[in-house]
C-alpha positions in Angstrom: -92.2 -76.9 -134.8 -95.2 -77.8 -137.2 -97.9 -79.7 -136.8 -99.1 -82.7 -139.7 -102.3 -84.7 -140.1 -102.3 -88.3 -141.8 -105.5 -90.9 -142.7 -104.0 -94.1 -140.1 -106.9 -96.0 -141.3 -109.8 -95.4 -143.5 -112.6 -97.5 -142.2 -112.8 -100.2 -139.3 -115.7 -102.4 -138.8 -118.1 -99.3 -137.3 -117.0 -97.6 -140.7 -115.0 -94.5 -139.2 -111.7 -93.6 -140.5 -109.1 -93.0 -138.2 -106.5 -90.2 -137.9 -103.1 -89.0 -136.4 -102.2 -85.4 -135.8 -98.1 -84.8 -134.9 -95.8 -82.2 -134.2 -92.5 -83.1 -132.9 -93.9 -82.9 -128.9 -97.3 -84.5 -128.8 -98.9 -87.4 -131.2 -102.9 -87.3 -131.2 -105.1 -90.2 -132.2 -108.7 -89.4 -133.8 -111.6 -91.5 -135.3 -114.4 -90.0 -136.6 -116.6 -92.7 -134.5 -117.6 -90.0 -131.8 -115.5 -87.4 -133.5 -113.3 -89.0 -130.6 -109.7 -88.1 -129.2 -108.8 -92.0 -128.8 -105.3 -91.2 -127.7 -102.7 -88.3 -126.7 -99.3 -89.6 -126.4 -96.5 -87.4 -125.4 -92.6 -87.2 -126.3 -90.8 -88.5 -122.7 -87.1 -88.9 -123.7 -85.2 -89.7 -126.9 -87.4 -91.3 -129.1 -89.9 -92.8 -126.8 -93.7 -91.5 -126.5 -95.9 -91.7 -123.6 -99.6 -92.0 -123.5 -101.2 -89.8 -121.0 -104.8 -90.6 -121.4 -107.1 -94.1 -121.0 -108.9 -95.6 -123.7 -108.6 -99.0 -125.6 -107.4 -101.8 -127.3 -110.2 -103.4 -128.9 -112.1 -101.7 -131.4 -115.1 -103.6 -129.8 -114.4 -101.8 -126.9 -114.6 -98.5 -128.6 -118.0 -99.1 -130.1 -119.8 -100.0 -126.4 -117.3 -97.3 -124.6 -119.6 -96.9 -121.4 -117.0 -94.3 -119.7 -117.3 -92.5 -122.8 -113.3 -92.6 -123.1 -112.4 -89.3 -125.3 -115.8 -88.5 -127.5 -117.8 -86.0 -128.1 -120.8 -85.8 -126.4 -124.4 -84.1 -127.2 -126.8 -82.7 -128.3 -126.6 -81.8 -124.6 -123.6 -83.1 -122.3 -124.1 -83.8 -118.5 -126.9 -84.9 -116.7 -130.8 -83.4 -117.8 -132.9 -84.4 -114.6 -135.7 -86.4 -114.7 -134.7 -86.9 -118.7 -137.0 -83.8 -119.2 -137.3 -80.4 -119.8 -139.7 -77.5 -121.6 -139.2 -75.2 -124.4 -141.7 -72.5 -124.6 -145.6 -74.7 -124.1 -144.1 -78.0 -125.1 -142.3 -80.8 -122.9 -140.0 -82.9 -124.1 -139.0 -86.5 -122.9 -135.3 -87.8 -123.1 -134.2 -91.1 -122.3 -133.0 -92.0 -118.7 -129.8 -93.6 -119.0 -128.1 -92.1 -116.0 -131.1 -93.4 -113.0 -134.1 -91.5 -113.7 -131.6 -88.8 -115.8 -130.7 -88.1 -118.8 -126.4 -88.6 -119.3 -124.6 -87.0 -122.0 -127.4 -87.1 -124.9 -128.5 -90.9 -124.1 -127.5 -93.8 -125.1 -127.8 -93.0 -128.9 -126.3 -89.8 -128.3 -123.2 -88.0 -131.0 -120.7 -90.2 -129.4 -122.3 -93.1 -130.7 -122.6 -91.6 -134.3 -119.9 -92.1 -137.1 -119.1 -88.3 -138.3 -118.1 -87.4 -141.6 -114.9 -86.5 -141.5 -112.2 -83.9 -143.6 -108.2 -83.4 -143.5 -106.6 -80.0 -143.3 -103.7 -78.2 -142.9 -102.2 -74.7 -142.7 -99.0 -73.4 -142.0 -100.1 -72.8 -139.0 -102.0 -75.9 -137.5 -103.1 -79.5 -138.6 -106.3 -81.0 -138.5 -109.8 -82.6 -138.9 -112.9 -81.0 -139.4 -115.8 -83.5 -138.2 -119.7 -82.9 -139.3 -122.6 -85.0 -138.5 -126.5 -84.2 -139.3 -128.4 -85.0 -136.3 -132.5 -85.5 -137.5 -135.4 -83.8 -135.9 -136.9 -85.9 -132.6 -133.1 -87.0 -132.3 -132.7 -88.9 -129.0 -135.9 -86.6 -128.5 -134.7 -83.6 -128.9 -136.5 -81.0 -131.1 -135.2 -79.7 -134.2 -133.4 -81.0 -137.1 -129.5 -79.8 -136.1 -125.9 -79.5 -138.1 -123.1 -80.1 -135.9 -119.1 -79.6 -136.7 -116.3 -80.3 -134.4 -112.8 -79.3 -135.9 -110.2 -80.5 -134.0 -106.3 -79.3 -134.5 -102.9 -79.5 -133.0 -100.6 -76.7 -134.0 -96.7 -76.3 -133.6 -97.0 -74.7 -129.7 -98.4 -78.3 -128.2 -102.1 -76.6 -128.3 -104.9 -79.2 -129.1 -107.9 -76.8 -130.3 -111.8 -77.7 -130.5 -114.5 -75.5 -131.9 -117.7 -76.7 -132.7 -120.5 -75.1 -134.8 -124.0 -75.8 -134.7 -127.0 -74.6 -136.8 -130.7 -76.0 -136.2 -133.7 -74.9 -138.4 -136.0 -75.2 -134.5 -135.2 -73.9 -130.9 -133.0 -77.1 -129.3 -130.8 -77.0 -126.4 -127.0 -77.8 -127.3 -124.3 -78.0 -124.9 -121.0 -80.0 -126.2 -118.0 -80.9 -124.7 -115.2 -83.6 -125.0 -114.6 -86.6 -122.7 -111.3 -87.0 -122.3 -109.6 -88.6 -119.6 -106.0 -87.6 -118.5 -103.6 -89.2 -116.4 -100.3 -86.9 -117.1 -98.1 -89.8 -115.0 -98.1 -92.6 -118.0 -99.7 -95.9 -118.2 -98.0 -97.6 -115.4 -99.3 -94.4 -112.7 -102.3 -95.4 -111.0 -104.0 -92.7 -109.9 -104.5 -89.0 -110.6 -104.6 -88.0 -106.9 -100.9 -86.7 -106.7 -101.9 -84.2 -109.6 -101.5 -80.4 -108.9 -104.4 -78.6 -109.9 -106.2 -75.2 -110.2 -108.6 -73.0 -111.6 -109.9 -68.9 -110.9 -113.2 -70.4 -110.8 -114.7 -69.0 -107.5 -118.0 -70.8 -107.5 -119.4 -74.5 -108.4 -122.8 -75.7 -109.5 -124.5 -77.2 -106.2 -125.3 -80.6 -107.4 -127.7 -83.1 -105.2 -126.6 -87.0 -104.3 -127.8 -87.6 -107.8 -125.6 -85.2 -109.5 -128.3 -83.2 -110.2 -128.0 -79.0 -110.0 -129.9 -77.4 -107.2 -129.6 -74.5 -108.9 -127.0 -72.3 -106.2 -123.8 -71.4 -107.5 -121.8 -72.1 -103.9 -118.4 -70.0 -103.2 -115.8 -72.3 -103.3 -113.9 -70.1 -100.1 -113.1 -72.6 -97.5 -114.3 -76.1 -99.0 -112.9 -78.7 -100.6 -113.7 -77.0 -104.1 -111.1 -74.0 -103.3 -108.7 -75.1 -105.7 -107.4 -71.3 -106.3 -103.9 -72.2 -105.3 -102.7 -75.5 -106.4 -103.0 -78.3 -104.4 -103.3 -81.9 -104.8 -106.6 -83.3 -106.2 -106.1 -85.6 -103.3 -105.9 -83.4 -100.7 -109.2 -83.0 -99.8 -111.4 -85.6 -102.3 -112.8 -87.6 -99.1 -115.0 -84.2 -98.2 -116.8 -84.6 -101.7 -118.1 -88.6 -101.5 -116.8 -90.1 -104.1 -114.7 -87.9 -105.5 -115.1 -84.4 -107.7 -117.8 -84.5 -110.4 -119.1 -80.9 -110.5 -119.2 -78.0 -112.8 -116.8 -75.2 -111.5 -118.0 -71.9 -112.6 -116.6 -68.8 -115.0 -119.3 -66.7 -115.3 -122.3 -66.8 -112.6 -125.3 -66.1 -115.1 -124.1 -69.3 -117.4 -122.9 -66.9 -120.3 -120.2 -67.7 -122.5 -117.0 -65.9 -122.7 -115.8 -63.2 -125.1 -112.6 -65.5 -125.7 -111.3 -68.9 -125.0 -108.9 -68.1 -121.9 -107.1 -70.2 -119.2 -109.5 -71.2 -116.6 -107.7 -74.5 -115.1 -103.9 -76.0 -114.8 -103.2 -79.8 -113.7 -99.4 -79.9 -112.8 -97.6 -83.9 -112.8 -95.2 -83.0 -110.0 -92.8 -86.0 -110.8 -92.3 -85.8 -114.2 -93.2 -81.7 -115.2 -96.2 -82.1 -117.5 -98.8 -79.7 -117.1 -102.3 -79.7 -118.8 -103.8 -76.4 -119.1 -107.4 -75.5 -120.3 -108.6 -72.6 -122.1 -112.4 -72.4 -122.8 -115.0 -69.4 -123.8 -118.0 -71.4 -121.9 -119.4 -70.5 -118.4 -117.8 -73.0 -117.1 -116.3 -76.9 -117.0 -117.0 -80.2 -115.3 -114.1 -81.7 -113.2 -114.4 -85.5 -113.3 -112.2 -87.7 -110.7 -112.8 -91.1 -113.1 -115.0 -92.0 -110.0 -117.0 -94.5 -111.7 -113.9 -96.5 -113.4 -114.1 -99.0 -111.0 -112.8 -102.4 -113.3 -113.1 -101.0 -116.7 -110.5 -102.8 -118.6 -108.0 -100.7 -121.0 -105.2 -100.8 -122.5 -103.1 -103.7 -122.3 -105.7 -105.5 -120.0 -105.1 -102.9 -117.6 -108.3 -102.9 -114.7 -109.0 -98.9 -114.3 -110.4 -97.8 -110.9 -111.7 -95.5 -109.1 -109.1 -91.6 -110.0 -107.3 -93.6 -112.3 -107.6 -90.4 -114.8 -109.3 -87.2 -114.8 -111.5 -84.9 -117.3 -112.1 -81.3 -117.7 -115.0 -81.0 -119.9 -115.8 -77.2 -121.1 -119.6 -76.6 -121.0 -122.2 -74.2 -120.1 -123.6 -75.4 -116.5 -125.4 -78.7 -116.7 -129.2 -79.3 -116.7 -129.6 -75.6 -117.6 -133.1 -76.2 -119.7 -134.7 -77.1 -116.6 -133.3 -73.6 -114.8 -135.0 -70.3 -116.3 -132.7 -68.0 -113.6 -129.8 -69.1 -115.8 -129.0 -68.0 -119.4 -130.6 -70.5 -121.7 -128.5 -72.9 -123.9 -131.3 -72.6 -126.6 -130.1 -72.5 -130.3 -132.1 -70.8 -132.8 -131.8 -70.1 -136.2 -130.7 -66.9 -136.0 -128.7 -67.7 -132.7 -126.2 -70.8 -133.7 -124.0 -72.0 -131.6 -120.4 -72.2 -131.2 -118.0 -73.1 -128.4 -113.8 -73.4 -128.4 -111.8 -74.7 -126.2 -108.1 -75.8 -126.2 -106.1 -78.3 -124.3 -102.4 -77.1 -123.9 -99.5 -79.5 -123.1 -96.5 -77.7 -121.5 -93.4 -80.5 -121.2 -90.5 -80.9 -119.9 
């Protein structure tokens, strides 16, 4: 089973180009607006495909795309309290677009950005390799920076993400992708039936603003304990809203040697599974809490759980927490992060 990559479209009216990667299994939909996954559909009998993640119609849509529906997100993803934080003598002010926080690079952040984009393919995978040049004072970030993203689906149903940065100043990067997954189809309404997991022991404490405290909490006896599988359901009324916190990998917010499996959301009724591999310190697990009457496809009014996202990511708001290890690129230090999204079906 081998994977292909094919130019859909070359440019819409925000100038991206558009993309398909296919094996036999699993059809992915790219534009290089974002460097965004704007659709995963998967092969459910014969001939027919199912889509398994939200996103939408319009192309006007896509270019507002307030739940950030399968981008990339930087130069730093997650929230950045008070839209502030120091490198060495020097403050630096973000924009608040999240309250008084700063949300997944602001509201002129990589997601918003059309990438330059490149086809490739190996015998061994397919895929795009997306760049973009993000200027010094950036969304007021410091540092002129070189980002890639290269995305590829190979011949096993494994979706693969590394990115690359280089920046010519000390800048804090912390990327991740936004996808949102519902493995039950279109028509399924919620994700709460889901089975899911993860070996992550600890989460990032998070206040009623979704900001870190800065304690790592054992998950042992909470509603966090998702060791064994168990519903997402199960216990979501114990957590407000529903989960939006940063499960934990490695305690001191280093990376890992390798990407490795960390998490595994099981469809009971049909028999797809979603697993994630990552080498960050950890990943965000998102309940689509906030949906609340977006529209998506086919007209379709989205609330609250009506899809889920594991983001991969170092632990969010770490500039403003020196007892963590820094997400400061240098230089000499550039940074690079991989993770993979594996689709085992039936």
């Amino acid at each position: 089973m081998t994977a292909t990559v094919s130019l859909v479209r070359a440019q819409d009216s925000s100038g991206a180009c558009l993309y398909l990667l296919e094996n036999s299994q699993v059809r992915v939909s790219l534009s290089s607006l974002g460097a965004a996954i704007r659709s995963i559909q998967v092969r459910d009998s014969g001939t027919s495909w199912l889509e398994i993640t939200q996103g939408f119609d319009e192309e006007l849509a896509w270019l507002t795309n307030k739940p950030f529906f399968g981008v990339m997100v930087g130069r730093v993803a997650n929230r950045i309290a008070k839209a502030t934080f120091t490198l060495g003598p020097k403050a630096y002010h973000l924009e608040a677009n999240d309250g008084l926080h700063h949300l997944h690079g602001g509201s002129g952040g990589f997601h918003t950005k059309v990438w330059k984009s490149e086809m490739w393919q190996n015998p061994l995978e397919a895929g795009i390799t997306f760049s973009l040049k993000s200027p010094d004072g950036d969304q007021g970030y410091p540092g002129a920076l070189e980002v890639s993203c290269r995305v590829s689906l190979d011949g096993h149903n494994a979706l693969k993400t590394v990115f690359e940065a280089h920046s010519d100043q000390p800048t804090p990067v912390n990327l991740t992708n936004h996808t949102y997954f519902n493995l039950g189809g279109p028509n399924h309404p919620q994700i709460l039936d889901h089975m899911f997991s993860t070996e992550a022991s600890h989460v990032v404490e998070s206040d009623s603003e979704l900001i870190p405290t800065g304690r790592l909490i054992p998950v042992g006896e909470t509603a966090f304990d998702f060791r064994r599988p168990k519903p997402i359901g199960q216990d979501l009324q114990q957590v407000g809203l529903g989960y939006d916190h940063c499960f934990v990998l490695h305690t001191e917010n280093k990376p890992l040697v390798v990407p490795k499996e960390v998490a595994r959301v099981h469809h009971p009724q049909s028999g797809r599974c979603l697993r994630l591999f990552t080498d960050q310190s950890g990943f965000q697990f998102y309940t689509g809490n906030f949906l609340s009457g977006t529209v998506g496809r086919k007209g379709k009014s989205l609330l609250a759980h009506a899809a889920l996202c594991l983001e991969s990511q170092r632990f969010p708001d770490t500039p403003n927490h020196t007892e963590w290890d820094p997400i400061t690129v240098e230089p000499a230090k550039p940074y690079r992060h991989e993770f993979h999204y594996v689709f085992d079906l039936p």
